[in-house]
N, C-alpha and C positions, 0 to 999 in steps of 0.2 A: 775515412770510408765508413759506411754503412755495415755495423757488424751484429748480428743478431745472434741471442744465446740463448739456446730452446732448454729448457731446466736453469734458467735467470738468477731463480729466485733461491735455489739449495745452497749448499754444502760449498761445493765446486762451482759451480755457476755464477752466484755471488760475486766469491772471489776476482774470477775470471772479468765478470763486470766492471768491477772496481780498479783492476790492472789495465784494461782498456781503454776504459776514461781516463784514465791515469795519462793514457797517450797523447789522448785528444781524438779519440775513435768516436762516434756518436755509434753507441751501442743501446740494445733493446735486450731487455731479460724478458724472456718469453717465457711462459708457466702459465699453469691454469688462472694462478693467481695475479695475473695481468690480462687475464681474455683470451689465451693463444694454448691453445691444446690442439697437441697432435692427433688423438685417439679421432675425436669429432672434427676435426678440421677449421672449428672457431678462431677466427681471427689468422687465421696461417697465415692466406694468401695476402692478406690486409698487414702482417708483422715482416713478408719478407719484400715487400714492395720498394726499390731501390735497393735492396742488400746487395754488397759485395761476397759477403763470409756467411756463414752460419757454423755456431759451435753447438755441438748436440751433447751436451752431458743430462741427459735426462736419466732418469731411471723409474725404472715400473715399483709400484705402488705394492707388488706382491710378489714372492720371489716362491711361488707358486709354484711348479712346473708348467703348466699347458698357462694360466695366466700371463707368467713372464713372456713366454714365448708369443703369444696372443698380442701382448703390450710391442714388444720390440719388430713383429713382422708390421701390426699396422700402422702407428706412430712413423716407423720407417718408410714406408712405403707411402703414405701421405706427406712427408717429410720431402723426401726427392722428387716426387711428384711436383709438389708447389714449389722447390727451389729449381727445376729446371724451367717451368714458365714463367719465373722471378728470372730467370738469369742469374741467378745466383755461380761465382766463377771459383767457389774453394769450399769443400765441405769436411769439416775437422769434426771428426770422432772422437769419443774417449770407452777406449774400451779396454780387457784386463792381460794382463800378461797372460801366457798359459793357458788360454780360451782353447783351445785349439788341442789340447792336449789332455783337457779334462770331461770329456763327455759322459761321464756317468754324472754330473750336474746340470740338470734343466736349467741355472740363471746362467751356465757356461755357453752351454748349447744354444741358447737364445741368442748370445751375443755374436757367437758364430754367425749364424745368419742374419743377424743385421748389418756386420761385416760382408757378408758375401750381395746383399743388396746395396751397401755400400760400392761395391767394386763393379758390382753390374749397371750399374747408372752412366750416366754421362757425365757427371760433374766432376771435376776434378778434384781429388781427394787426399787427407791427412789420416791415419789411423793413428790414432795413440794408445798404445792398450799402458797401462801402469800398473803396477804392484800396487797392491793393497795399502789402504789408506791407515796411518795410525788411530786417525777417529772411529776404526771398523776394528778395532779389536775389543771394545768392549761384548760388541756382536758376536765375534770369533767364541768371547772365551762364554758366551750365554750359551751359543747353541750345542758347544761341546762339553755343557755341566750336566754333573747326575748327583743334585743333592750337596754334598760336601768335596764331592771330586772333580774333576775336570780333565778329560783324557783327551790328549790330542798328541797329533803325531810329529816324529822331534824332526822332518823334512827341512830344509832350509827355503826359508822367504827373505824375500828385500823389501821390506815394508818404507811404505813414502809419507810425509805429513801433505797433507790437504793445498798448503801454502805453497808447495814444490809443485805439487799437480797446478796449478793454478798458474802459476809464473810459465809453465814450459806451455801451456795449453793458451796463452794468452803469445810466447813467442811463437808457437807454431801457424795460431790463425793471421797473423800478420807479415809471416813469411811467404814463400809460394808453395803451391801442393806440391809437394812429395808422391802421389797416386798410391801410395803404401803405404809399409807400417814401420811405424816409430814406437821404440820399445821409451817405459820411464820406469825407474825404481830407483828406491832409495842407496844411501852411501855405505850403506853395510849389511850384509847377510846375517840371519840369525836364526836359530831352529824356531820353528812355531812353538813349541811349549816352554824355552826358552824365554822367548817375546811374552807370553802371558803371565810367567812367573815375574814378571820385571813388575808386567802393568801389576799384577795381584799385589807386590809389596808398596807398591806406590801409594794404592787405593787403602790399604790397611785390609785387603781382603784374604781370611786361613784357607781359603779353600785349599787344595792340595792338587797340583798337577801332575799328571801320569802319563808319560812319556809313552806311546806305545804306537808302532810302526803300520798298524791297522784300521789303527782309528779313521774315522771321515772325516772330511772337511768339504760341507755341505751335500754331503753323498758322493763324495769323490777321495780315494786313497791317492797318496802323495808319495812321491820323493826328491830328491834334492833339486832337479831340474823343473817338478811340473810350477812352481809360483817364485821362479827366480827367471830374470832375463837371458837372452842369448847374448855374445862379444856384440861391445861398444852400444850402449844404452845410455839415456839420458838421464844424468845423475843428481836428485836433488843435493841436499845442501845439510837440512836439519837433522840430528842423531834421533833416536829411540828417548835414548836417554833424555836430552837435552829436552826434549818435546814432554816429556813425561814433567820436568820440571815446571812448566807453563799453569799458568792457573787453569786453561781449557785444556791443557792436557789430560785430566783424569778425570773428568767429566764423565 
């Protein structure tokens, strides 16, 4: 079948590409960088013609507040639009655990309502929100530096590698919709300043991390529930540790 993957060409998207074909899917990465952009509508309608699936791992360019939210209403909204007069029969999401429970975060609150346009549509739908990517903690540990310290708060997360989002996001689009939401995280809980101290010795970096129970994480305070799944989640495979080993690991 005909499966189109709008953010083709990143991180996730890629990946998902490459497991697809894997199958024998004739798949299309869709990205600016193939002529298909959601923002302007170039090439949609032309990328989803025949589609059965479309997987939407895209993500905004700016994690702005009013930008993000700008990126993810129209994108979406052009998005369902062209796969309802495509016919398109399964629309698989990737969006974040804990959306829903972090709203002092503009890229949280964003995803919220692409969710909620997500369910307002007619298409039949996947939500997959996932825990944080190990490839995003070098991000993590950037925005919560001050110089020689790095204060973050010791909440518990279930952080995923890339390769886990990808495999589950590749069986979800070729199963049937769910019309809901499908929780993913990783195979073990670990406090966020915890997780940074691992990566910091990995990288050979002294900063020094400081546990402290008020800190932000992207404008949003934590605790043990807000970036960990609810019962029975879909469980990658690779550790922290094990990932950190890889030569893309510490990148």
């Amino acid at each position: 079948m005909k499966i189109v993957v709008i953010g083709g060409t990143g991180l996730i998207g890629s990946k998902v590409v490459g497991l697809l074909r894997g199958k024998g899917h004739d798949v299309l990465p869709a990205s600016p960088n193939t002529g298909v952009n959601t923002i302007t509508r170039e090439g949609l309608a032309e990328a989803l013609s025949g589609a059965s699936v479309v997987v939407d791992v895209a993500n905004s360019p700016s994690f702005e507040d009013q930008a993000v939210l700008e990126f993810f209403e129209t994108a979406g909204r052009n998005l369902l639009a062209a796969e309802t007069a495509a016919g398109v029969s399964h629309h698989v999401a990737l969006s974040v655990v804990g959306a829903d429970h972090l709203s002092d975060s503009g890229y949280m609150r964003a995803k919220v309502m692409q969710e909620k346009l997500i369910r307002g549509s007619t298409i039949p739908y996947t939500i997959v929100r996932s825990t944080q990517f190990f490839e995003f903690v070098g991000a993590i540990t950037q925005s919560a530096s001050d110089g020689t310290t790095i204060r973050l708060s010791p909440a518990l997360l279930q952080p995923i590698a890339s390769d886990d989002v990808a495999t589950a996001l590749a069986a979800v689009a070729t199963g049937e919709p769910v019309c809901g939401i499908v929780e993913l995280a990783g195979p073990e809980k670990i406090p966020l300043d915890a997780l940074v101290r691992s990566y910091l010795a990995a990288t050979g970096d002294r900063r020094q991390v400081i546990a402290d129970i008020r800190a932000r994480y992207f404008g949003a305070e934590l605790d043990d529930r807000s970036l960990t799944p609810g019962a029975h989640p879909m469980l990658g495979a690779i550790r922290f540790e094990e990932w950190l080993l890889r030569p893309s690991g510490r990148g």
